[in-house]
N, C-alpha and C positions, 0 to 999 in steps of 0.2 A: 504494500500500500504506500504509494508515494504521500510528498506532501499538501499536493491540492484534494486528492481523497479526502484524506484524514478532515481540512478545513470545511469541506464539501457536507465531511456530517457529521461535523460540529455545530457548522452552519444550521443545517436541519434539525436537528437535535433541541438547540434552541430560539428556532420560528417556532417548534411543536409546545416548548415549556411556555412561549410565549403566549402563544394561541389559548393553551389551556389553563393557567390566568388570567388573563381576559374574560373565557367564558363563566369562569368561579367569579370572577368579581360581577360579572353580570348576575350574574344567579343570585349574589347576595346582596346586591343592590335591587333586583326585584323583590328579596326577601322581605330588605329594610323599609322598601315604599311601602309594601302591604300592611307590615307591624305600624307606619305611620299612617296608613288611612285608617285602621282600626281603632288605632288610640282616637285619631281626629274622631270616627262616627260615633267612639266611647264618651268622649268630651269636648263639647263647643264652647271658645267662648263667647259671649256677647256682649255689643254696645249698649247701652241705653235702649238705643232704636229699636234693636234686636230683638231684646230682652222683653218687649211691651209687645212686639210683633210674635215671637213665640209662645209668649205665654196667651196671647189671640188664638193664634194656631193649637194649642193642645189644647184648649178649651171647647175648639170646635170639634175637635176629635176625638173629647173625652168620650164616653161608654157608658160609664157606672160610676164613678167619685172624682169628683175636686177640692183637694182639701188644700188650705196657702197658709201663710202665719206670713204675715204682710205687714207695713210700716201706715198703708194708707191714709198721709198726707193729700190733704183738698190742692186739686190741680191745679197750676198754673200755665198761661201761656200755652204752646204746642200740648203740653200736655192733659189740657182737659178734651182734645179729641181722641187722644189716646184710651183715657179712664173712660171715656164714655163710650169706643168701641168695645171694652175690653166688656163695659155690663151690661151692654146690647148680646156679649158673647154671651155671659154669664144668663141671660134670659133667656136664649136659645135652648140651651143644655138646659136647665130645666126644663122647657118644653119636649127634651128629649127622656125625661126620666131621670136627667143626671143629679147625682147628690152633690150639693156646693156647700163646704163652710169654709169660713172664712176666719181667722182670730189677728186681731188688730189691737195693737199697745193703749194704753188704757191713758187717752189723752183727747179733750174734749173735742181738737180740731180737726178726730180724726170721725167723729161721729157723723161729718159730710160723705164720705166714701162709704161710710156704714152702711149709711141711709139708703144708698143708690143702688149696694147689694142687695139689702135686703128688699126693696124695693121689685127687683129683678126675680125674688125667690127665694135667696141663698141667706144660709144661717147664717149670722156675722155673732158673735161673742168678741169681747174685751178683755186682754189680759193683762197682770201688772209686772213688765218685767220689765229687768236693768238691761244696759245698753250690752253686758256679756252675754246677758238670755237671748237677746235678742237677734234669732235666728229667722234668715229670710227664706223660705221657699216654697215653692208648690207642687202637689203629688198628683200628676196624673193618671188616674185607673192602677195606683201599688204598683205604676213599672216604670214611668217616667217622672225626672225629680228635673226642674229648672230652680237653681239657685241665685238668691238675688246678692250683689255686693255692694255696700256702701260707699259713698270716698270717707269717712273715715266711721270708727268705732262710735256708735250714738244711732238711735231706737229716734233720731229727728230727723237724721239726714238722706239724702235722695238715693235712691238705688244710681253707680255709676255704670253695671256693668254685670254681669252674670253667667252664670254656665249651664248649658242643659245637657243631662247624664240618664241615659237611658241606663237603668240600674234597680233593679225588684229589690237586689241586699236592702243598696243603702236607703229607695223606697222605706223598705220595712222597718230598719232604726228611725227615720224620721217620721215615720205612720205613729212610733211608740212615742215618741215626745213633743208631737202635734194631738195627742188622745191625752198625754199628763195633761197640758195645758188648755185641752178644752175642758179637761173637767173641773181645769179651776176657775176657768172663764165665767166674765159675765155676760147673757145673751142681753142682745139690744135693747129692749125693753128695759128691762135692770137696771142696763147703764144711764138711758136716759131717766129714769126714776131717779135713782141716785143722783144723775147731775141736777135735772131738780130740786131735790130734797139739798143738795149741799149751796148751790148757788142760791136758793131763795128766789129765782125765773119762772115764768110760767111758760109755758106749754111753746104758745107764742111768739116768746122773746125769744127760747130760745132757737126755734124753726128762724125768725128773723138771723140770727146769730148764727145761725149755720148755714145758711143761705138756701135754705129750702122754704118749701107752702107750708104753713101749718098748718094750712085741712088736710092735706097731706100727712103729716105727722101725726097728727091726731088719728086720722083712720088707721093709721099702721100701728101705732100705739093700741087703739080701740078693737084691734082685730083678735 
């Protein structure tokens, strides 16, 4: 064997090693995309925007329950078309059978969004918790969980951002400490009792103060 043989498959030798890392690196880079579009369909994040547009969409295609533990601050600006498709959503599902509750931090300016739920159908209760309790999210049908996130730590501040986790587990952990805290809840009625009996307002003033009818109030009250 002379010396251009020898180079000749050497040469070959290593086109082939080449070749076949190439196609190993191809393989595990299809591997790596797949483990990343999984993780991606496991968890989304979302905007603001998003976040008010998904939690629309799982509403509409809820089944059997919607349960939230929500901040429901009275809307401002762009966002009072938002709250008000979201309980256009939330009257729909009812009209489908769907169960709605709702448990809302236990603050008089949140008695507006209350209002609108329960209006629509859906159970709203009150609860008294600190800004660490104060867990945001919604359970669609025990499999789909969208979580809301603050900009900072505080049961006052706007949702900036969240994630939706199709996930039955963590459903289930959060199904158990949305059921603590409705048992400790106050339903609507209650609260508004209460906020009467503590403020010294009637009926009236305070439908004025909330910015709702108070023949309105009264009936939903009276019912």
């Amino acid at each position: 064997m002379n010396i251009e043989t020898a180079l000749l498959i050497l040469e070959s030798a290593l086109i082939l090693i080449t070749i076949v890392l190439i196609l190993f690196n191809i393989k595990e880079g299809r591997g790596r995309s797949a483990l990343i579009m999984q993780m991606g369909s496991a968890s989304k994040t979302l905007t603001r925007l998003e976040y008010f547009l998904s939690a629309n969409d799982a509403i509409s295609d809820a089944e059997n329950e919607i349960v939230g533990f929500v901040t429901g601050r009275k809307p401002t600006g762009s966002d009072m078309n938002r709250v008000n498709s979201f309980t256009r959503a939330i009257g729909r599902a009812k009209t489908k059978g769907v169960t709605v509750r709702y448990i809302f931090p236990k603050f008089q300016d949140r008695l507006y969004v209350g209002y609108l739920y329960s209006h629509e159908g859906a159970e709203v209760r009150y609860y008294s918790a600190s800004p660490s309790q104060m867990m945001r999210y919604m359970i669609v049908d025990k499999s789909r969980v969208i979580i809301a996130i603050p900009e900072s730590v505080s049961d006052r501040e706007m949702t900036s951002k969240g994630y939706i986790i199709p996930s039955e587990p963590l459903a289930s952990v959060l199904m158990d400490n949305f059921n603590t805290c409705w048992e400790a809840s106050l339903p609507f009625k209650d609260y508004i009792g209460e906020t009467l009996e503590q403020t010294g307002t009637t009926v009236h003033e305070l439908a004025m103060e909330i910015g709702v009818e108070s023949r309105n109030l009264k009936k939903m009250l009276s019912a």
